[in-house]
Backbone as CSV, one residue per row, in Angstrom:
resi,resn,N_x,N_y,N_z,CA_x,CA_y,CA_z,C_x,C_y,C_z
1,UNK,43.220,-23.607,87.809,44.137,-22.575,88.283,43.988,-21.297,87.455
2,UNK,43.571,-21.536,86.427,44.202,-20.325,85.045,42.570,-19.507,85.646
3,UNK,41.353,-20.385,85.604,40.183,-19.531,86.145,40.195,-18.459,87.457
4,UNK,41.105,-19.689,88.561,40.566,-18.464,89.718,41.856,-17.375,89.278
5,UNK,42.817,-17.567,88.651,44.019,-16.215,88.818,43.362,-15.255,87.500
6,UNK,42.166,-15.378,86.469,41.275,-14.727,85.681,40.771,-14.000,87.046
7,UNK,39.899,-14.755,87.766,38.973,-14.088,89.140,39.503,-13.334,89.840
8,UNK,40.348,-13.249,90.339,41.386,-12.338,91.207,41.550,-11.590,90.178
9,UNK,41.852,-11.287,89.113,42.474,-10.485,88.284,41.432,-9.389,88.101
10,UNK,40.249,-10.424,87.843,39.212,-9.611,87.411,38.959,-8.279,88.855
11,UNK,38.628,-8.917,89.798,38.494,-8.573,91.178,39.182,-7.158,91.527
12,UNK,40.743,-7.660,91.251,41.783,-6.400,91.005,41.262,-5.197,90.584
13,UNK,41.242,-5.499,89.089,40.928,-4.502,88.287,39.858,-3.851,88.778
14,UNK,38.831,-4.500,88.791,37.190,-3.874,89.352,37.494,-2.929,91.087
15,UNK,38.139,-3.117,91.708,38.641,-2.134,92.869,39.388,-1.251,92.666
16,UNK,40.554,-1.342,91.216,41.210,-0.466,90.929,40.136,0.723,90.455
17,UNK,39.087,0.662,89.781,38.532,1.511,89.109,37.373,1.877,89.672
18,UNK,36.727,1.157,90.549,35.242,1.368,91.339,35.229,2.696,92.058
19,UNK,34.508,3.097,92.031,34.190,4.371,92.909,33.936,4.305,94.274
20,UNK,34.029,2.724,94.823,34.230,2.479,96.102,35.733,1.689,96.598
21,UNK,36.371,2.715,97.195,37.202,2.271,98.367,37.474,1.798,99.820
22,UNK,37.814,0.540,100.172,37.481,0.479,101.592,38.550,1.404,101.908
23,UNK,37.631,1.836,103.265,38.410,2.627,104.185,39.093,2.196,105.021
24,UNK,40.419,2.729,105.378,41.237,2.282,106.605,40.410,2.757,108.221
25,UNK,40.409,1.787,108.705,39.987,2.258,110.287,41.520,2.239,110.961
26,UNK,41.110,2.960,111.950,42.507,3.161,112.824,42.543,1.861,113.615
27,UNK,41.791,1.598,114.557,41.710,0.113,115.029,42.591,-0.491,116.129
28,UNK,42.519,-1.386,117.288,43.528,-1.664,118.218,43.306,-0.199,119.118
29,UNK,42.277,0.286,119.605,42.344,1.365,120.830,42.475,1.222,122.173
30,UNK,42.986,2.173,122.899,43.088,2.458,124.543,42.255,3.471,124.899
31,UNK,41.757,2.747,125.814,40.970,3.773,126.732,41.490,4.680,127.858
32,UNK,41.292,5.751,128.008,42.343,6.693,128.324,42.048,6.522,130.126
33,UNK,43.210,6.261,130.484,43.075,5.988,132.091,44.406,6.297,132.406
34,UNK,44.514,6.653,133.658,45.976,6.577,134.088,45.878,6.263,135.372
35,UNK,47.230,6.151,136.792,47.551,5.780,138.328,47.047,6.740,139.022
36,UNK,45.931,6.650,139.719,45.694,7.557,140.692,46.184,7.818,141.684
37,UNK,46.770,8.705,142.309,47.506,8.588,143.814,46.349,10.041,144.540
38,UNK,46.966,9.855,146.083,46.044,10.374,146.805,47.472,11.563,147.535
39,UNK,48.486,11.678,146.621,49.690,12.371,146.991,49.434,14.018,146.420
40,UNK,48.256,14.421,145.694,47.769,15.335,144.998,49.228,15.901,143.872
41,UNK,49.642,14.870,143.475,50.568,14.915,142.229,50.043,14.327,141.193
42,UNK,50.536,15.017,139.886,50.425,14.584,138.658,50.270,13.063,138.649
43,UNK,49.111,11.829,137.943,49.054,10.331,138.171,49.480,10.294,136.948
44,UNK,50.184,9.035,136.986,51.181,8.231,136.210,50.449,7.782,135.082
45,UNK,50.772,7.993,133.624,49.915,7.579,132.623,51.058,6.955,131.833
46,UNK,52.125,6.053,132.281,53.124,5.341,131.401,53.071,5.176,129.962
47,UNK,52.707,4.893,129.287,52.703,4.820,127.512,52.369,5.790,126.490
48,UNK,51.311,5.825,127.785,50.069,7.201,127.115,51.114,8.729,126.896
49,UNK,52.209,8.840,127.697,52.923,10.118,127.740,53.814,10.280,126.349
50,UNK,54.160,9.688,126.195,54.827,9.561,124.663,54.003,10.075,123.656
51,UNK,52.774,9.024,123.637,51.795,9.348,122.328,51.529,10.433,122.484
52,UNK,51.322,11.059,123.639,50.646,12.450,123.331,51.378,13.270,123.494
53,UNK,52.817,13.615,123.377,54.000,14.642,123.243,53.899,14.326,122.205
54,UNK,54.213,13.125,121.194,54.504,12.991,119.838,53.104,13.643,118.717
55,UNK,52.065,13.773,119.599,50.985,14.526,118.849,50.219,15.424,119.239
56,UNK,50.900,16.446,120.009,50.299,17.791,120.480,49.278,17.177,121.320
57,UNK,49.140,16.245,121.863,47.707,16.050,122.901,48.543,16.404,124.890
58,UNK,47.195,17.194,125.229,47.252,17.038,126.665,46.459,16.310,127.659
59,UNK,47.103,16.439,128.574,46.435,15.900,129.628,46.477,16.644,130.905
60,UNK,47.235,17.662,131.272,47.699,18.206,132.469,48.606,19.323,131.915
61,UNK,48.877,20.397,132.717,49.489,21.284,133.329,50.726,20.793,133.579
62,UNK,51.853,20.379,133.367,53.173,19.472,133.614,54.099,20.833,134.443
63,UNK,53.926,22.221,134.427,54.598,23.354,135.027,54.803,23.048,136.445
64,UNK,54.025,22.656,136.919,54.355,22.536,138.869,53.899,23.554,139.089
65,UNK,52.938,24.611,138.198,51.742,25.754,138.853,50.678,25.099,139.692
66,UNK,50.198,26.279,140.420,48.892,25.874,140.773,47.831,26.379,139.903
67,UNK,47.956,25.548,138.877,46.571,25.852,137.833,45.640,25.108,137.801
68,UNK,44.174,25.323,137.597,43.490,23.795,137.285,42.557,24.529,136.143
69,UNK,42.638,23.455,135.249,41.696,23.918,133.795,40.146,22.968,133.717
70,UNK,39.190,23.650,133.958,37.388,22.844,134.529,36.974,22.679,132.725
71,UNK,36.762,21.610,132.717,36.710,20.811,131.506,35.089,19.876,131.502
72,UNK,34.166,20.279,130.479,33.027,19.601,130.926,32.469,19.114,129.864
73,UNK,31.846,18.039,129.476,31.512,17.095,128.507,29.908,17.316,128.433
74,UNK,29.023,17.241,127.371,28.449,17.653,127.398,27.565,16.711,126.130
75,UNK,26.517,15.728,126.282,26.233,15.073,125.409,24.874,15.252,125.079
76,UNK,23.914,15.469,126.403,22.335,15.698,126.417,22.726,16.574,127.876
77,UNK,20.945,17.317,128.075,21.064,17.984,128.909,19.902,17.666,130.065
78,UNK,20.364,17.854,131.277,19.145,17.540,132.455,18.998,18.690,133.080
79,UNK,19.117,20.140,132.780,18.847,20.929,133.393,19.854,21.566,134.356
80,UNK,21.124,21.031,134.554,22.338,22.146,135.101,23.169,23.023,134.975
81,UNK,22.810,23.285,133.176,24.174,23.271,132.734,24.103,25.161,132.800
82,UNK,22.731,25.661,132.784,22.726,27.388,133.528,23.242,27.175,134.694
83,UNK,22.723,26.698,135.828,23.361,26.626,137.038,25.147,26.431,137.187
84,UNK,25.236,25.746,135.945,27.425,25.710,136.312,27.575,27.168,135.454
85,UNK,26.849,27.437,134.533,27.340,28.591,134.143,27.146,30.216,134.776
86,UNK,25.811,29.790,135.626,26.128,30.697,136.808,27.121,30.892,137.548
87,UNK,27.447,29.885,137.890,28.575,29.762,139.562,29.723,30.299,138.318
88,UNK,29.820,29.722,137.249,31.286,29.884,136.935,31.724,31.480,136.848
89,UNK,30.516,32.286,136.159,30.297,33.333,135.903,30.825,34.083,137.117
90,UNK,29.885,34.127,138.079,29.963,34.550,139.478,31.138,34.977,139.923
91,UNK,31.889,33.763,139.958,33.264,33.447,140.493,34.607,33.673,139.181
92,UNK,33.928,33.830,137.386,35.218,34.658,136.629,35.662,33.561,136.301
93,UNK,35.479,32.245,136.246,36.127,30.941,136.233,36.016,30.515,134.472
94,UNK,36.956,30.597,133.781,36.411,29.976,132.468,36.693,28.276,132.418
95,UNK,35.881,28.084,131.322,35.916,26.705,131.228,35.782,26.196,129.873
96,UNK,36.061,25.058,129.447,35.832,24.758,127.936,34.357,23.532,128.393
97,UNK,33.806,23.313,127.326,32.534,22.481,127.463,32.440,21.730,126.369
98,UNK,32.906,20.364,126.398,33.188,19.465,125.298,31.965,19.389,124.212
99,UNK,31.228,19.510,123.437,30.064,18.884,123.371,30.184,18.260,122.185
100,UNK,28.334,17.511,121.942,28.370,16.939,120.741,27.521,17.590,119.469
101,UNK,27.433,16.671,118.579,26.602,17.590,117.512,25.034,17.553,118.138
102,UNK,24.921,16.087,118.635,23.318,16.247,118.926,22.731,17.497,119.823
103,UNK,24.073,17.619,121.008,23.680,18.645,122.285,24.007,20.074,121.642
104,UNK,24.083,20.251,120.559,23.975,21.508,120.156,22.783,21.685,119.317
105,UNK,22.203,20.596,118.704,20.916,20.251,117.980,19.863,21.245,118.588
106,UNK,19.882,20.266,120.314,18.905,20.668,121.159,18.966,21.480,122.015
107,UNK,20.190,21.778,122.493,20.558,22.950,123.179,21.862,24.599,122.567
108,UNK,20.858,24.915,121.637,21.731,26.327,120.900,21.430,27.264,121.903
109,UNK,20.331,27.525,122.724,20.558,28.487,123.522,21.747,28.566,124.076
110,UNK,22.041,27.678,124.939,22.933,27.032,126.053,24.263,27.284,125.608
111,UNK,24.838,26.884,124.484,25.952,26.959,123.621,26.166,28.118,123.194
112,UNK,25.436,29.394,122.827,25.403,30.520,122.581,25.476,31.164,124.095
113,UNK,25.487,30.742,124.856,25.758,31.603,126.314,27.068,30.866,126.640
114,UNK,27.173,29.839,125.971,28.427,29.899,126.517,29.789,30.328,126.278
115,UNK,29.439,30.509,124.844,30.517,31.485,123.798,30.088,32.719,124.413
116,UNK,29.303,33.134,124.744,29.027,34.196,124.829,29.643,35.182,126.342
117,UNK,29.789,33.690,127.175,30.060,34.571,128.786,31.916,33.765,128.594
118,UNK,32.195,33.823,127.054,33.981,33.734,127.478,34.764,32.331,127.612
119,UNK,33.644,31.313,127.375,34.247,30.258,127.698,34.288,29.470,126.352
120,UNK,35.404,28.021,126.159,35.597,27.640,124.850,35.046,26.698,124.696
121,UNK,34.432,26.441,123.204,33.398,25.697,122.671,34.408,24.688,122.243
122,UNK,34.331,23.237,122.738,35.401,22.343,122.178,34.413,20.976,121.719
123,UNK,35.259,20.027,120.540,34.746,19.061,120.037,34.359,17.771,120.969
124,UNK,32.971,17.283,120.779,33.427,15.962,121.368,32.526,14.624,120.264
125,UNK,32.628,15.272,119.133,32.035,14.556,117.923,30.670,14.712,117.764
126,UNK,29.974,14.383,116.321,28.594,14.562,116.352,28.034,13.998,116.998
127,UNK,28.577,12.525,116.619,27.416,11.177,117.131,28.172,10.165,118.257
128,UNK,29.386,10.566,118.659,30.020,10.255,120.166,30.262,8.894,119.501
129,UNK,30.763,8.940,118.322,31.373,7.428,118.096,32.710,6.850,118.445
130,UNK,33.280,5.479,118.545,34.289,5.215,119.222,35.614,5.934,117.745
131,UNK,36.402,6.666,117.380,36.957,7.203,116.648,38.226,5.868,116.244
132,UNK,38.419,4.922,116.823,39.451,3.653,116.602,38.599,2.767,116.164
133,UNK,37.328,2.824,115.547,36.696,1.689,114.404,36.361,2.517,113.281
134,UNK,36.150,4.051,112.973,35.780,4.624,111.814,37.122,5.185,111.027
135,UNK,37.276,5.420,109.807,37.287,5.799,108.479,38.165,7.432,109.101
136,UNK,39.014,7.870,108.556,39.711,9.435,108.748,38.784,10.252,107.960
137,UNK,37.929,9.453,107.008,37.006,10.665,106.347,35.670,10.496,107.360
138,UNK,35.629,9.609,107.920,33.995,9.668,109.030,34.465,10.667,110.299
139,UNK,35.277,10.567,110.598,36.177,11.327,111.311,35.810,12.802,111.630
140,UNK,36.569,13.377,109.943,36.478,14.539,109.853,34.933,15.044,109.769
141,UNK,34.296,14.323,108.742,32.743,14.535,108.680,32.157,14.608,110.411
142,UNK,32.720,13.924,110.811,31.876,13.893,112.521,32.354,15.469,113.412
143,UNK,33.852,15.356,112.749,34.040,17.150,114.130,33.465,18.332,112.928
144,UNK,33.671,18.276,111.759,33.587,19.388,110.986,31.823,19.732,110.902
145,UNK,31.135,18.528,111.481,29.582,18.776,111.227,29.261,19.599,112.560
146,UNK,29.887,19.425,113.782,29.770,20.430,115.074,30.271,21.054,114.875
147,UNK,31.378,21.604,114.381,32.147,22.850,113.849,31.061,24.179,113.201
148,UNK,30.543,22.815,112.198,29.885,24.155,111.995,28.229,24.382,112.330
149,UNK,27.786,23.327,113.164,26.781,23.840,113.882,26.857,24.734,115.602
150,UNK,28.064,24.823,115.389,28.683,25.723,116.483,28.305,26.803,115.985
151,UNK,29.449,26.978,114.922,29.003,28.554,114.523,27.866,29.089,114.315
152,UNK,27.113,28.000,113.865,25.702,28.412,113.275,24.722,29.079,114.323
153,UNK,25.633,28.821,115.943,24.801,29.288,116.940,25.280,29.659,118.085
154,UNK,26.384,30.192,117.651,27.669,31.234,118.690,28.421,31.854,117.653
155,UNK,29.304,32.910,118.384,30.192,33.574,117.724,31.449,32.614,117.834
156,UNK,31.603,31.884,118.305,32.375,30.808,118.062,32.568,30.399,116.587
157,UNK,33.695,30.793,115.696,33.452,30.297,114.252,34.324,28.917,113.948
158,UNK,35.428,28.716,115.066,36.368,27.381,114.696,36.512,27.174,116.323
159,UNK,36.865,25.697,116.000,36.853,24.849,117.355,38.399,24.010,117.196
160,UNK,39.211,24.317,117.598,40.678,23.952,118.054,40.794,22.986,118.784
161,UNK,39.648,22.345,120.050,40.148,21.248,120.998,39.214,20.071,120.714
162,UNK,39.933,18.891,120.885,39.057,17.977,120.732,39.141,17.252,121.806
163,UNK,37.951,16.487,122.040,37.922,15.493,123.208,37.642,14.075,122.442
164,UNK,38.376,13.219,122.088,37.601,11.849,121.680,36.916,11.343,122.451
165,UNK,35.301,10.998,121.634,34.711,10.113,122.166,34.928,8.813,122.816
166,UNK,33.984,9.120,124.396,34.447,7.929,125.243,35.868,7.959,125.536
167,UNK,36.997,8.882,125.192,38.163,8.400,125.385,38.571,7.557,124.861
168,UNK,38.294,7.347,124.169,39.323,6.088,123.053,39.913,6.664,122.045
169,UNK,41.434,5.831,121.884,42.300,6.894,121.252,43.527,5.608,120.641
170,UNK,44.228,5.680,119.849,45.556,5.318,119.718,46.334,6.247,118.913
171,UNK,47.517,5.717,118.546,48.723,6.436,117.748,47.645,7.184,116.242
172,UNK,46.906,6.437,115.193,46.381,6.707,114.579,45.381,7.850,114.646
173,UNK,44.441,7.760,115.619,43.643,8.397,115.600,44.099,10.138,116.459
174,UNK,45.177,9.981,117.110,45.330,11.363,117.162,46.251,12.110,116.008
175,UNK,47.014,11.219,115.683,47.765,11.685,114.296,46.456,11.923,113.273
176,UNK,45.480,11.651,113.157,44.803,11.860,112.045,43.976,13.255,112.388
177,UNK,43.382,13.519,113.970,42.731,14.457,114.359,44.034,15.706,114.532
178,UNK,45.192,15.418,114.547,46.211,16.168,114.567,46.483,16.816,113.526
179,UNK,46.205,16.010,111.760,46.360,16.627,110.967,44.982,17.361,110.353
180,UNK,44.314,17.208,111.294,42.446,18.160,110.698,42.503,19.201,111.795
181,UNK,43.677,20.015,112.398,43.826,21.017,112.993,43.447,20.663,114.317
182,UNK,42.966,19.512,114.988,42.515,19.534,116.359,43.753,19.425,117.050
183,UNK,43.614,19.905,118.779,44.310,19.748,119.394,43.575,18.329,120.401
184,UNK,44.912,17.409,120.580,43.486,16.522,121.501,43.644,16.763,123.046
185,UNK,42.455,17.052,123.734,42.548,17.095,125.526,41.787,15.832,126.082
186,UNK,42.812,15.541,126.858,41.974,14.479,128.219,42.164,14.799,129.298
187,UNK,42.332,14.588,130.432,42.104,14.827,131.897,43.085,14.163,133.000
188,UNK,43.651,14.510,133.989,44.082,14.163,135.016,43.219,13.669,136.495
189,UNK,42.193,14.100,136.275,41.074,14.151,137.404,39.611,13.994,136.768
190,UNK,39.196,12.734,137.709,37.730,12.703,136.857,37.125,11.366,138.218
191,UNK,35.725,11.235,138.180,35.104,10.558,138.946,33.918,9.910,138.056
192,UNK,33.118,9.253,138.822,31.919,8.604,138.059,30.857,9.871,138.480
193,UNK,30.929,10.882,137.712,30.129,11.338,137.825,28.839,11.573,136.554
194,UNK,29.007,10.767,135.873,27.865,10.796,134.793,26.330,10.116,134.813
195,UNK,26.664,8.671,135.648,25.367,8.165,135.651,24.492,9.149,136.743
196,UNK,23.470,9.216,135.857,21.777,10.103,136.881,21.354,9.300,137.764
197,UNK,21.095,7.808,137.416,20.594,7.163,138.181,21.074,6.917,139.604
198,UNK,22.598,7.331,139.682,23.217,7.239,140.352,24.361,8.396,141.610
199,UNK,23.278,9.728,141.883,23.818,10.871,142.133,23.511,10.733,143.705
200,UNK,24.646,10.986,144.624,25.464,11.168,145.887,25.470,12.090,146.915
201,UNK,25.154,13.344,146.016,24.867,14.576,147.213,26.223,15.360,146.484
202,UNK,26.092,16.723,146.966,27.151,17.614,146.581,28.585,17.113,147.067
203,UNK,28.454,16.637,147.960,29.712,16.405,149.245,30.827,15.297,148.789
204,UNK,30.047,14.054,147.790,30.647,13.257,146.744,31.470,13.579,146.125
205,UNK,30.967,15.117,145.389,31.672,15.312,143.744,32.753,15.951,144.674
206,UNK,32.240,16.725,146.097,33.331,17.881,146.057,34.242,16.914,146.579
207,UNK,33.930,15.868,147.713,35.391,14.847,148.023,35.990,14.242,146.943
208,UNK,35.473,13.713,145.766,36.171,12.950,145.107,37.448,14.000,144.536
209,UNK,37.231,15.205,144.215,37.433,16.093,143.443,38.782,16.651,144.166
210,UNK,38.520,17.147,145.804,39.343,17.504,146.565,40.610,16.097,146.962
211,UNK,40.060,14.750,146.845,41.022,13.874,147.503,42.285,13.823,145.818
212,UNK,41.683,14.254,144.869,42.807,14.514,143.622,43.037,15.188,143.478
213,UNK,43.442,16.236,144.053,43.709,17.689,143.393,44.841,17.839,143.312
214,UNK,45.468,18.503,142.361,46.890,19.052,142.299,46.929,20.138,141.168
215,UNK,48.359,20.262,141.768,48.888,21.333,140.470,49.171,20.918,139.041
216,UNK,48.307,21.699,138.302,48.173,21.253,137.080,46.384,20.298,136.352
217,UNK,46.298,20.081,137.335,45.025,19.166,137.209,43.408,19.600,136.094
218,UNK,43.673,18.703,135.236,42.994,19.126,134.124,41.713,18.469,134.052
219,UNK,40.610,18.716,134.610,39.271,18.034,135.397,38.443,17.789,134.461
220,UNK,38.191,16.360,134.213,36.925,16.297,133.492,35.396,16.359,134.420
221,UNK,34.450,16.940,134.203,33.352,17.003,134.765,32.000,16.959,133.696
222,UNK,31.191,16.292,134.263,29.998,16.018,133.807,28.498,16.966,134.007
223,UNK,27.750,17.955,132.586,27.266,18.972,133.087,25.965,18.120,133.551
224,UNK,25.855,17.067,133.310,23.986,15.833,133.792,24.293,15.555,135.553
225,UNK,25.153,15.753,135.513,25.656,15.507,137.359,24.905,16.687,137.884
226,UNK,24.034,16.250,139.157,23.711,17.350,139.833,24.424,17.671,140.705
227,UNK,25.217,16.720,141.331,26.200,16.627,142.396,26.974,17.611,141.860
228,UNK,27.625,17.265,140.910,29.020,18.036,140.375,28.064,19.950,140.632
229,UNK,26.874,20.250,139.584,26.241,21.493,140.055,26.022,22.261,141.115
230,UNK,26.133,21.425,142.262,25.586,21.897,143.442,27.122,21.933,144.332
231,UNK,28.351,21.527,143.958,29.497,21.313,144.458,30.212,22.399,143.696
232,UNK,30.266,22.789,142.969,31.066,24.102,142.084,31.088,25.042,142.792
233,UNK,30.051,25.585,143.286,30.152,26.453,143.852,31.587,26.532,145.217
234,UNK,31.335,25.699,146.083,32.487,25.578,146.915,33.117,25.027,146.686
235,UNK,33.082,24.265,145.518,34.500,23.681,144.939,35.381,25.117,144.633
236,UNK,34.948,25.852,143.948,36.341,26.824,143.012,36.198,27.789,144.554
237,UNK,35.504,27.824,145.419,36.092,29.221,146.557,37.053,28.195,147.189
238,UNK,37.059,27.184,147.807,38.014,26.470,148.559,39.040,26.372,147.233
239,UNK,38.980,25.740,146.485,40.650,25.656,146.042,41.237,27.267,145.482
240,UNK,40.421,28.175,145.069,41.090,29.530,145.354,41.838,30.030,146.373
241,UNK,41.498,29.388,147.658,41.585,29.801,148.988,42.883,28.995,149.145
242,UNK,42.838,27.833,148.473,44.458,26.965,148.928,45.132,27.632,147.613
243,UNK,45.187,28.432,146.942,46.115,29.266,145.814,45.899,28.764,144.593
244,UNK,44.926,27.562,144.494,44.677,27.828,143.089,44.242,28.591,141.752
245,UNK,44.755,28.466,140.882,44.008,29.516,140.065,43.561,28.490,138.984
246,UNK,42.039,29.145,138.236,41.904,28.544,137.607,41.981,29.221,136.198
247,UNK,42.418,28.491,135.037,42.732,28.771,133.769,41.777,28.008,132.617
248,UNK,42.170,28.600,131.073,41.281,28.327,130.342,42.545,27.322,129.046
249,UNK,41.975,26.585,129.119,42.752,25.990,127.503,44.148,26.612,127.016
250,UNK,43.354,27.474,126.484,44.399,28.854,125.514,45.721,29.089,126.743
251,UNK,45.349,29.058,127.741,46.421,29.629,128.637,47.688,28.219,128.517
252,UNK,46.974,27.014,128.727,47.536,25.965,128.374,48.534,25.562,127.450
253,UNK,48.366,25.980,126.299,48.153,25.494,124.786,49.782,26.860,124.807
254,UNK,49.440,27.659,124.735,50.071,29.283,124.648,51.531,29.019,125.836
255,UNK,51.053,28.268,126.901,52.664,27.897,127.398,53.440,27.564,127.033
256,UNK,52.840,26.556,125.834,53.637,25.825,125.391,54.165,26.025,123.662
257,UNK,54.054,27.274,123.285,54.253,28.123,122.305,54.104,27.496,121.507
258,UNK,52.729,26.630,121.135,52.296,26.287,120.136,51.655,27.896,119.149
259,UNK,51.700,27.938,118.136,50.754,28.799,117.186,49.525,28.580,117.006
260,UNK,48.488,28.832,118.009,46.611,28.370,118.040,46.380,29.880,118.085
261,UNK,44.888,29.647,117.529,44.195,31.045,117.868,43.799,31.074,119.366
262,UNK,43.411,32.441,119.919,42.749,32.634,121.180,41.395,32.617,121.009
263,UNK,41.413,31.564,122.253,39.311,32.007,122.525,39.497,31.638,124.076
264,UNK,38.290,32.718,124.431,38.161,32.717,125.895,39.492,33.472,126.765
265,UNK,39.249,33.258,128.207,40.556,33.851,128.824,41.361,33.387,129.870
């Protein structure tokens, strides 16, 4: 007995003083989903609404405007992502564009036009890891390393929104991205539009898109979708035409008299 409570003791001590600490993971995550209805009203995200009043995160437009905020994720590139920034251009439409550290690696042109034509550069981690198995210091190391390879290649110098990777999220992990200045965004409206292998025709993205629409509707979209590329275009003239308007983040964020900086319009 007297040996192993020496061993433990010893054990103790040697963690008290080591220069290695285990890290807390946040751990126990949800994947961000909510009730779809075909009533073009706000869908029901029961639990999820709490956590994210209690930590500055959105998901929607909750005003009963006709706003919709075009939200696009951005991990590698297949060649659309000039083409959405055409149409968006065209049509005055801003948008935020989630990305990662790698897709800024390989695409700084792209990212520099997009700060550049007005629209907001938002987080979606370096290495798109699940954020409910890592460390609050892997964390920060993961948005603060796109942070500043943002700047390094836009006038973009700080990045305010975050998107967690994959959508996975709990109480922890937005309280922790809450206290490293992020704001967190997810979506009200979204489709399978990511797999390549698997693209539909324009007429897909624009039905899936049109059978959810509402006021407030905060759209995730995929820039590797060709569908989604080739549907923008008459996506934003038809819902202009039924009175939508479309808005940027900041307009979001600023309703709700939080204190953020402005980017974009």
């Amino acid at each position: 007995m007297q040996n192993w409570m020496a061993a433990i003791i010893t054990i103790m001590v040697f963690l008290a003083f080591s220069p290695y600490q285990p890290g807390v993971h946040a751990q126990s995550g949800y994947g961000w989903g909510f009730n779809k209805n075909d009533d073009h009203e706000l869908p029901d995200i029961g639990k999820y609404k709490q956590m994210l009043e209690g930590n500055d995160a959105y998901y929607a437009d909750e005003s009963g405007e006709k706003n919709i905020y075009l939200t696009f994720d951005n991990g590698y590139e297949e060649g659309y992502t000039d083409d959405i920034l055409d149409v968006l251009n065209k049509h005055h439409v801003p948008a935020t564009f989630f990305v990662t550290g790698q897709y800024v690696d390989s695409e700084p042109n792209l990212v520099k036009r997009m700060a550049n034509e007005g629209h907001i550069i938002g987080n979606h981690s370096y290495h798109h890891p699940d954020f409910t198995t890592v460390t609050k210091k892997t964390m920060r190391k993961e948005l603060e390393s796109v942070e500043k390879e943002v700047a390094n290649v836009s006038n973009q110098e700080e990045i305010k929104y975050l998107r967690p990777p994959q959508g996975t999220f709990n109480e922890k992990t937005l309280k922790w991205s809450n206290e490293l200045g992020y704001i967190n965004i997810f979506w009200s409206l979204a489709f399978t539009d990511w797999d390549t292998d698997d693209q539909q025709g324009w007429k897909y993205a624009y039905d899936k898109i049109m059978e959810q629409i509402h006021p407030g509707a905060l759209i995730l979209l995929h820039t590797v979708s060709s569908d989604n590329a080739k549907a923008l275009d008459k996506l934003i003239t038809d819902l202009k035409n039924e009175g939508y308007q479309f808005r940027s983040l900041d307009h979001l964020v600023l309703k709700t008299m939080l204190p953020r900086p402005i980017y974009g319009y």
